[in-house]
C-alpha angles and dihedrals in degrees: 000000000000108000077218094067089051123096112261111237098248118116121113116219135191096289109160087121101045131093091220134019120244086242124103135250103069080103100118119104083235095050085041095053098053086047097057100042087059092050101053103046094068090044099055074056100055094046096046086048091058095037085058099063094067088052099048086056087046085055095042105065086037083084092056101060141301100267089059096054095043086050096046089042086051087051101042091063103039084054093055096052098041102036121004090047091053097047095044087054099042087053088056090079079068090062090057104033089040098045097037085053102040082048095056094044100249094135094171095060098061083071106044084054086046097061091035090065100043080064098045098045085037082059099049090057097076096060095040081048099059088048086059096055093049090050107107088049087046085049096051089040089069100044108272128146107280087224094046089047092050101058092040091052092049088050099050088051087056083042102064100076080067095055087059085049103047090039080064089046107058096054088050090049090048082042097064097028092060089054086043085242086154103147102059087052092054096050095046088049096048092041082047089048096044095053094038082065096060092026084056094051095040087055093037110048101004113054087017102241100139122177097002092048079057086063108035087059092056088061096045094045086054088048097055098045087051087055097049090053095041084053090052087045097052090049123021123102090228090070100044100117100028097059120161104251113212103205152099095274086066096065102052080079093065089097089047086044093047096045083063094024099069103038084046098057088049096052088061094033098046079061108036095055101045081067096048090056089048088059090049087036084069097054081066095059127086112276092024097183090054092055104041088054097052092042088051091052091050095044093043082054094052097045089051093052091047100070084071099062090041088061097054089046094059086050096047101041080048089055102038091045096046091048085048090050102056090043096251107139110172086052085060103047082051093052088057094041083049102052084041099063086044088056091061100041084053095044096049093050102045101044089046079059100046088043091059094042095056099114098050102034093083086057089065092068103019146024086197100120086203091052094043093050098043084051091046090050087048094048095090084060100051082051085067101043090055100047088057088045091056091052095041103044083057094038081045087051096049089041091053092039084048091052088241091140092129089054098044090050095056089044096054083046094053103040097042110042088014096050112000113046091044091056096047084052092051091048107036097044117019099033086040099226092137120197098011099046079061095053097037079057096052089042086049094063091034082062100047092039080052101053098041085050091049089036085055089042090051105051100041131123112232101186088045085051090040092053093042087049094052082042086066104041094054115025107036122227090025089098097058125099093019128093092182091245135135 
């Protein structure tokens, strides 16, 4: 297809909520870089608000016993890996299919994707779902405590009305990123957040709920944040054009969601559960309860860190999707060039910090002098780590805004259980260094992951990506078969 026959990017729409306008020019590194700072501030802010609402439940029923802690713990994080993981990938095709479209000025479609992919995560639920009430049975299966079990498997039964809830709630959140709709996100987190903290007492210790009540107010506190921004949506000036439609047109998109959808959801989950076994990798070592501690330190820290990449990611896969697009390839080149300047500048502060602060940072999660000192000899290690987070959360970002889920999906597989895994073993177990050859392991297939995605990043065409996006935006089938690399 002629570029000439293809719509100019140069209609102004209602923007008093946006970070940046639909219309062109903002193309310049200097005028990318201010952009995207303001973008992913707010949205550091909007991922660590709804992060936190796990963790004030967590806290929550800390205060009831230990085995409740222990249960709900157990079943955070089986939830994580086998729900809210799945579901947050799967939304990313949202960051490719949404940005791309809005880009390229073809306001009706984000709705049609949107919609698209509330039935599709919805979907997923159910299976997700059965997996849940079986948990107990899947924990003790694996060796886990029967009373420990027990408790996570009742939680995570309380806790499904809260995966249909979040599934909602990631395509809304791609919905308004990709218009750079960051603002009304950030004030209906941190509303959801405000009110979770007295909701979660009220079920937990007031009406005596417990556990349960700890669940129950995730879900509410989802809930409530999907009807504030479906409320903004409906009404605001800013979403005029890209409605949500609710019909039968919208799901004719499912093939061209789930093509993005699946390898997306890989590509998150790939990572996300090689730290989680190294984590059960250190139960295995001498002195388990030693290792796990300090590899739970360690994780806890990077996971911490990591909102603060994400952030920049979402900012940068907005930026780079919207300038594709619209068929503007030098702005995003410079929006790369841009997030990129901003993931040094990150990694070199706060591992300067963490580095300064090796000899205390063990006392934040333990008074154990064993643990404290194991943490501050590992710390050099967790420098590095964050310093590739910091990298790959923004290359992760530009990958997801570029539609190079497929690519991304085969990278996190081979570095990790390719590379990685087998290295931690090697390490860990054979050359006997323990915790951190576990973690040397795990830093070994970040850091790989880290330069084939930045090799990619770096050789690609971007006028050759720009014309393939607006290919599949407006002539469709064009798209399939090409990644827009050389």
């Amino acid at each position: 297809m002629e570029e000439t026959l293809l719509p100019k990017k140069n209609t102004e729409i209602a923007n008093n909520d946006r970070v940046v306008s639909s219309q062109s020019g903002g193309g310049s590194f200097v005028e990318q870089l201010k952009t995207v700072s303001f973008m992913a501030v707010p949205m550091v802010a909007v991922t660590v608000s709804q992060f936190l609402l796990q963790v004030v439940s967590l806290m929550m029923v800390g205060h009831l016993d230990q085995l409740s802690l222990s249960g709900v713990a157990l079943a955070t994080s089986f939830a994580d890996v086998t729900g809210f993981s799945v579901l947050m990938g799967m939304a990313g095709a949202l960051e490719t299919l949404c940005g791309q479209t809005f880009g390229a000025e073809q306001f009706h479609k984000l709705g049609s994707y949107t919609f698209c992919a509330m039935i599709s995560l919805i979907s997923a639920c159910f299976p997700i779902s059965l997996i849940w009430l079986f948990m107990d049975k899947i924990l003790v299966l694996f060796g886990q405590d029967p009373s420990i079990s027990l408790v996570a498997g009742n939680y995570c039964i309380w806790l499904i009305p809260s995966l249909f809830g979040y599934a909602v709630l990631q395509a809304f959140i791609r919905y308004f990123q990709t218009q750079s709709l960051i603002f009304p996100m950030l004030w209906s987190s941190a509303l959801a957040l405000v009110l979770h903290i007295p909701i979660c007492w009220a079920l937990v210790f007031k009406l005596g709920l417990g556990n349960g009540g700890a669940a129950i107010a995730i879900g509410i506190s989802y809930w409530l944040n999907v009807i504030v921004l479906a409320i903004y949506m409906k009404h605001a000036p800013a979403c005029e054009k890209t409605q949500i439609v609710l019909g039968r047109s919208s799901l004719s998109t499912i093939k061209e969601f789930f093509r993005l959808a699946i390898p997306s959801a890989l590509m998150v989950c790939f990572e996300w559960w090689s730290f989680e076994l190294l984590v059960i990798l250190g139960g295995l070592l001498p002195n388990p309860q030693l290792e796990t501690s300090v590899l739970s330190i360690c994780l806890n820290t990077c996971t911490l860190h990591y909102f603060v990449p994400y952030g920049v990611g979402a900012a940068a896969s907005t930026r780079v999707s919207n300038e594709l697009g619209a068929g503007e390839a030098q702005a995003a080149q410079n929006a790369v060039r841009a997030v990129m300047v901003l993931a040094f500048s990150e990694a070199i502060v706060v591992s300067s910090a963490l580095f300064s602060c090796r000899y205390i940072l063990g006392y934040a999660f333990s008074n154990e002098k064993e643990v404290v000192d194991y943490v501050a000899n590992i710390v050099p290690l967790l420098c590095l780590s964050v310093s590739v987070d910091s990298l790959l959360g923004v290359l992760s970002g530009v990958a997801r805004g570029s539609g190079w889920q497929n690519v991304g999906a085969y990278v996190n597989l081979g570095a990790y259980y390719v590379v990685g895994i087998p290295v931690a073993l090697l390490l860990g177990f054979v050359l006997h260094l323990r915790g951190k050859g576990l973690w040397i392991g795990i830093l070994t297939g970040s850091t790989l992951q880290t330069i084939v995605l930045a090799f990619i990043t770096a050789f690609t065409n971007w006028e050759k990506q720009a014309s393939l996006a607006r290919e599949r935006i407006f002539e469709e089938g064009a798209f399939q078969g090409h990644n827009g690399l050389v």
